[in-house]
C-alpha positions as CSV (number, residue, x, y, z in Angstrom):
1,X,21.6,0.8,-15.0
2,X,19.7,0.4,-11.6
3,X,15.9,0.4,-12.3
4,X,14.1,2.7,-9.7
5,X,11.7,1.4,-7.5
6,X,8.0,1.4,-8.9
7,X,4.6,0.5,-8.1
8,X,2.8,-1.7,-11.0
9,X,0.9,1.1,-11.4
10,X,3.6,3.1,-12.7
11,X,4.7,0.3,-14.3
12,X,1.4,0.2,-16.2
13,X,1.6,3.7,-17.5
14,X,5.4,3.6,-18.6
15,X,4.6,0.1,-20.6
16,X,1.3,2.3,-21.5
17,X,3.4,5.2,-23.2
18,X,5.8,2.7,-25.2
19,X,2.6,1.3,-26.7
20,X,1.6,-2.2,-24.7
21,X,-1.8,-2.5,-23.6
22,X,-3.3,-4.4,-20.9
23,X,-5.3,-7.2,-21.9
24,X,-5.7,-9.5,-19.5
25,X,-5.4,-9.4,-15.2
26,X,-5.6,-11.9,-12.6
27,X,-5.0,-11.6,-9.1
28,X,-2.1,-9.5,-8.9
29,X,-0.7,-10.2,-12.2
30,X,-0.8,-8.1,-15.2
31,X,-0.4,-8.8,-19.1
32,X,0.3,-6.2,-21.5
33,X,0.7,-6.9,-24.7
34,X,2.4,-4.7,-27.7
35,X,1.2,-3.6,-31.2
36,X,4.0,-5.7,-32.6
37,X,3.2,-9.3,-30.4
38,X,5.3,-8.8,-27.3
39,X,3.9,-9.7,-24.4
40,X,4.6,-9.1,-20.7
41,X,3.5,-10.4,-17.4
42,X,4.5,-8.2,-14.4
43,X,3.1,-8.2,-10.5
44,X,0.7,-5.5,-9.9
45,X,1.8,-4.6,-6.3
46,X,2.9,-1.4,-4.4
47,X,6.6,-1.9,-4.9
48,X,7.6,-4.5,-8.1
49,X,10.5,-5.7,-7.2
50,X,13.8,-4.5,-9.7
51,X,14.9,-8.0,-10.9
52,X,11.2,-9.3,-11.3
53,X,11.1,-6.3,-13.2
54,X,14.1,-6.1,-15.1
55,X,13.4,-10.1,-16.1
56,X,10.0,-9.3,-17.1
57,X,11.4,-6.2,-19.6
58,X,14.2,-8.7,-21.2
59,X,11.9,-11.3,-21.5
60,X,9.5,-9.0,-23.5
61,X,12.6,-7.4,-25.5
62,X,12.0,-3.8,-24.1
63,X,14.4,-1.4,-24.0
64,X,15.6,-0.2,-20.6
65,X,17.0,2.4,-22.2
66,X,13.2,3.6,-23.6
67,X,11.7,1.8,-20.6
68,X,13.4,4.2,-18.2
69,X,13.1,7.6,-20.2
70,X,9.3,6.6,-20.0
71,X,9.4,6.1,-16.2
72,X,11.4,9.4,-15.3
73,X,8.2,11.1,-16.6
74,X,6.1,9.4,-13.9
75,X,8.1,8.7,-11.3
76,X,7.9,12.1,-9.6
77,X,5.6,11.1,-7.2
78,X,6.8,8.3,-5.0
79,X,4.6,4.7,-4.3
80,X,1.4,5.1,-2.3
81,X,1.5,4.2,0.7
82,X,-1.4,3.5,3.0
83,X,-1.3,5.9,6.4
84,X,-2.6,4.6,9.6
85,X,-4.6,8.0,9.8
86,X,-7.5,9.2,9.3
87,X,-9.6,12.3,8.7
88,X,-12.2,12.9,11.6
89,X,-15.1,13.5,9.1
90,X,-14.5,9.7,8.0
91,X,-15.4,6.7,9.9
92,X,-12.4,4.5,9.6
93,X,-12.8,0.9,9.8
94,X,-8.4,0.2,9.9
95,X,-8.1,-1.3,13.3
96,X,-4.7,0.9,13.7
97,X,-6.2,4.4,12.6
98,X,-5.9,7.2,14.7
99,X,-7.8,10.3,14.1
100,X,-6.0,13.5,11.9
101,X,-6.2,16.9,13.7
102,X,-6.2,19.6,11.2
103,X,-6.5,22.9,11.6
């Protein structure tokens, strides 16, 4: 089965509905640990890449099966993505941004 592509924070809540909880994050590295002693270290970053993922998840004997079921409920809405725009009532500091027109 071909994991989709997910951002750790989707990550986090799919590991959060099969009962893990975080308990400990450094840099961009997240532990979760389950009621029953598993424990798994993932990246936190905009796009977690599928084998670092899918090693992670049989490392931590969790079930893709499960593991997937819980991301199909939150994967709807795709990675956020950082535009180079910006809304004229905000003074952007991006070096790139150009200035949104909306009418």
């Amino acid at each position: 089965m071909k994991l989709p592509l997910l951002s750790g924070k989707q990550v986090v809540a799919a590991l959060s509905r099969l009962g893990s909880v975080e308990v400990h994050r450094k840099g961009s590295h997240v532990k979760m640990k389950h009621a029953d002693g598993r424990v798994i270290v993932f990246p936190y970053h905009d796009e977690v890449d599928r084998f670092t993922l899918r090693g992670a998840l049989r490392d931590a004997d969790v079930d893709l099966e499960d593991f997937f079921k819980r991301t199909k409920q939150i994967s709807s809405s795709a990675p956020v993505r950082h535009l180079s725009v910006c809304p004229q009532s905000l003074q952007c500091s991006w070096p790139d941004a150009q200035p949104l027109h909306v009418k």
